[in-house]
C-alpha positions as CSV (number, residue, x, y, z in Angstrom):
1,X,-210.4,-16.9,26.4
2,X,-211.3,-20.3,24.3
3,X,-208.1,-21.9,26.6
4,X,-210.0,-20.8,30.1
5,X,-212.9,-23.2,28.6
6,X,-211.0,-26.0,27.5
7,X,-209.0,-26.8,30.5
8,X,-212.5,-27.0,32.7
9,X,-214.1,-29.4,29.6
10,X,-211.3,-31.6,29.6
11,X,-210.8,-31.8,33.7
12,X,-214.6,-32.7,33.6
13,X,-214.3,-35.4,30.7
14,X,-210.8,-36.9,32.5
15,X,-213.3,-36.7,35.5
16,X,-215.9,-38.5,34.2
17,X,-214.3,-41.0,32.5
18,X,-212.0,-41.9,35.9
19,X,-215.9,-42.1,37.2
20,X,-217.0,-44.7,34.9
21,X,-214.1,-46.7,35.3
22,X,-214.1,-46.5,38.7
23,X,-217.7,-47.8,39.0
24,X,-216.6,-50.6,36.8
25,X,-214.3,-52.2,39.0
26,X,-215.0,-55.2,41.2
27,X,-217.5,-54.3,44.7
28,X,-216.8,-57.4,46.1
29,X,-213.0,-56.9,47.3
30,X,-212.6,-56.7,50.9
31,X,-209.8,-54.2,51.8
32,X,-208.6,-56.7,55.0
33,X,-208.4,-59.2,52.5
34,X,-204.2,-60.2,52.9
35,X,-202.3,-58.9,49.8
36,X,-201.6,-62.3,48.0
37,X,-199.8,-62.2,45.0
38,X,-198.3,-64.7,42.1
39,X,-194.7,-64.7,41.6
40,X,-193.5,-65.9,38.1
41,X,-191.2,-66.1,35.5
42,X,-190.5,-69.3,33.3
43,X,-187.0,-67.4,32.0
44,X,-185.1,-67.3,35.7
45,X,-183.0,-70.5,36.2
46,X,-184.1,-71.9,39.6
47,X,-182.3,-74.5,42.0
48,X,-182.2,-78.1,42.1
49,X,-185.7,-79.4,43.5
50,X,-187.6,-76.5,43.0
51,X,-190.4,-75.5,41.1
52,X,-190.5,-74.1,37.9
53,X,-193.0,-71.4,37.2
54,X,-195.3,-69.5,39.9
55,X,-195.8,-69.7,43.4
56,X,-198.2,-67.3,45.1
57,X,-196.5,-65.2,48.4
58,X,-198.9,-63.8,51.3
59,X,-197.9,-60.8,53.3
60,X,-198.2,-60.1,56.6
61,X,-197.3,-57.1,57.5
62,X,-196.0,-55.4,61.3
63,X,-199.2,-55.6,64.1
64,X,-200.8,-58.4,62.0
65,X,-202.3,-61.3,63.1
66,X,-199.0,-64.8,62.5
67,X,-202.4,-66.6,61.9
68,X,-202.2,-66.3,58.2
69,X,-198.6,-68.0,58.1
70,X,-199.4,-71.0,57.0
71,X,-197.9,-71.4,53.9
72,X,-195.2,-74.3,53.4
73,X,-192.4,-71.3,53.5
74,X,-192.4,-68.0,55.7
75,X,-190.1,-65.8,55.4
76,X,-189.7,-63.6,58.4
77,X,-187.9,-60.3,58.0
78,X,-187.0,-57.7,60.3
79,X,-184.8,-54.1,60.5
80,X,-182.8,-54.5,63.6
81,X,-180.7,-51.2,62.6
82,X,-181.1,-48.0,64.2
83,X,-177.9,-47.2,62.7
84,X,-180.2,-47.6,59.1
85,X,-183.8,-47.0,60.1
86,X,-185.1,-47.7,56.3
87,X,-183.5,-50.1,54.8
88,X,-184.9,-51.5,51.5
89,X,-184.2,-55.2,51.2
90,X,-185.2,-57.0,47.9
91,X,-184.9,-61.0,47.8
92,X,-185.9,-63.8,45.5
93,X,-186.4,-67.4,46.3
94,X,-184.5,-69.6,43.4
95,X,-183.9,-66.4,41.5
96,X,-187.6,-65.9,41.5
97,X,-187.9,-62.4,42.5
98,X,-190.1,-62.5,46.4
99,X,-189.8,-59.0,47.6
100,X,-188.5,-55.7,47.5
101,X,-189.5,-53.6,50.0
102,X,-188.4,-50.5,52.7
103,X,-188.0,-52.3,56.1
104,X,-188.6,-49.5,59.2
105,X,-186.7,-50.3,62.3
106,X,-189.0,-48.6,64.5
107,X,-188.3,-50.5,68.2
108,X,-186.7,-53.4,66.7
109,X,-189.9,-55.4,66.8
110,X,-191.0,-54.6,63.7
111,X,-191.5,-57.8,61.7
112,X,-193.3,-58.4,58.3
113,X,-194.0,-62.6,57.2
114,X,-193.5,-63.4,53.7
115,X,-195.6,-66.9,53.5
116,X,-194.9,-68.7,50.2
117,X,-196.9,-71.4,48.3
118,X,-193.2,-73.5,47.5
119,X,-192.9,-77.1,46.5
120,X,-191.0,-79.4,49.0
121,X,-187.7,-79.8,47.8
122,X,-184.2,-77.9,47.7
123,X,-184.6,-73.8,47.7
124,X,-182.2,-71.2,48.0
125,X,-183.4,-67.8,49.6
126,X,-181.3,-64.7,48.3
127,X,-181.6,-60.9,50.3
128,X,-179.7,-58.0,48.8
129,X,-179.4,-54.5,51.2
130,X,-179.5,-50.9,49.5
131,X,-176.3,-50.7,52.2
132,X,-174.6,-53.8,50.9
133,X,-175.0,-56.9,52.5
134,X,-175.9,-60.1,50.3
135,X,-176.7,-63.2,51.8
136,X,-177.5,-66.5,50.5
137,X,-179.2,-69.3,52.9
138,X,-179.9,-72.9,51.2
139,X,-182.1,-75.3,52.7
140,X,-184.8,-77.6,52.5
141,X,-188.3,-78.2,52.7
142,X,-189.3,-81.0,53.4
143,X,-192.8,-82.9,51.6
144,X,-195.8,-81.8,54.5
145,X,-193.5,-79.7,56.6
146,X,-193.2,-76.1,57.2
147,X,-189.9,-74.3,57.4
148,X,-189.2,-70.8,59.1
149,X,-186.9,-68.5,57.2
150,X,-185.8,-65.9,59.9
151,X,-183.6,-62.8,58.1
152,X,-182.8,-59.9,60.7
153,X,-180.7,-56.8,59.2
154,X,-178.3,-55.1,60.8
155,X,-176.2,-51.9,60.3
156,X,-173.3,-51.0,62.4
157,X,-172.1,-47.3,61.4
158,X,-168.9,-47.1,62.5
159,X,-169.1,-43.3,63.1
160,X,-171.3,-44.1,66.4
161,X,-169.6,-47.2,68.2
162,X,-170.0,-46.4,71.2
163,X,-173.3,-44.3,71.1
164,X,-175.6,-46.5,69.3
165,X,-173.9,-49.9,69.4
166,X,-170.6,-51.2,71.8
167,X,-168.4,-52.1,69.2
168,X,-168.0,-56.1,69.4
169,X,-169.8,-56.4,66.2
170,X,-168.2,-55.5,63.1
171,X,-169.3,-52.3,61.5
172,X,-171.3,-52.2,58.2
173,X,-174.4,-53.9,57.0
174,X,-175.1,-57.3,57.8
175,X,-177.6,-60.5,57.7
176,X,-178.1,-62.7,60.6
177,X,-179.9,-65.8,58.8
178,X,-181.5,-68.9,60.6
179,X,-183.7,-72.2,59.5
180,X,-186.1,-73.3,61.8
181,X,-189.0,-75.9,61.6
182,X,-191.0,-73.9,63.8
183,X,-192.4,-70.7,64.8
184,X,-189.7,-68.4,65.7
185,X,-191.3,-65.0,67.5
186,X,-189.6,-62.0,68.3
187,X,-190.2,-60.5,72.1
């Protein structure tokens, strides 16, 4: 009977203390605040012209306002694969590690910005597929200038060419990469 008593005493003390702790932490966050976080680590080798050290990444996620993007770098992701309707992508930005994330397809439209606090200079950007795919895009950022990163994944299954996809494109996963120095939207 002495173990019916215990487990209600130490359910009320775990309770009490997640109270305390709880009240401790800071009132003034605001939960629409955007999720900005500090990327680091001074052991990865990076490329030619970029930064060593930190630089912070804002997210934007699907149905948020572009407004936010701008940051030197965005990164602008999107699932365009009903063939592979979760996809988790993870990338780093000079072997810096940037995301790692599940990507939803839903209608194709579907897009999450990645803007990133960079230093002007040379930058390779690096996205790995749980299906597969790698790809590798170089460029440059030029000092007072924003650049566009635009990474849309794509999965061809080769089970339903001609149900959920015509066949001209080669089956498997895939990145379609492009640079731009402006906006680039999706309709």
């Amino acid at each position: 009977m002495t173990a019916n008593v215990r487990v209600p005493c130490v359910l009320g003390v775990a309770g009490i203390l997640i109270f305390v702790v709880g009240c401790d932490a800071p009132q003034s966050a605001n939960i629409s605040d955007p999720v900005v976080q500090t990327v680091a680590d001074e052991n990865v080798p990076t490329a030619t012209g970029s930064p060593a050290g930190a630089f912070a990444v804002q997210k934007v996620s699907p149905g948020e306002s572009w407004e936010k993007a701008v940051q030197p770098l965005i990164v602008r992701v999107s699932n365009q694969s009903f063939d592979d309707p979760d996809v988790n992508l993870s990338a780093t930005l000079d072997g810096v590690a940037l995301f790692d994330e599940v990507f939803a397809v839903e209608g194709q439209h579907a897009v999450t910005l990645f803007g990133v606090d960079v230093a002007p200079g040379s930058h390779t950007l690096t996205v790995v597929s749980d299906s597969g795919a790698v790809v590798e895009q170089a460029f440059d950022l030029p000092v007072g200038e924003q650049r566009w990163l635009v990474v849309d994944y794509w999965y061809f299954d080769p089970d339903t060419e001609g149900e959920s996809w015509g066949g001209e494109q080669e089956p498997g996963p895939s990145f379609n990469v492009s640079v731009s120095d402006e906006p680039v939207y999706i309709s």
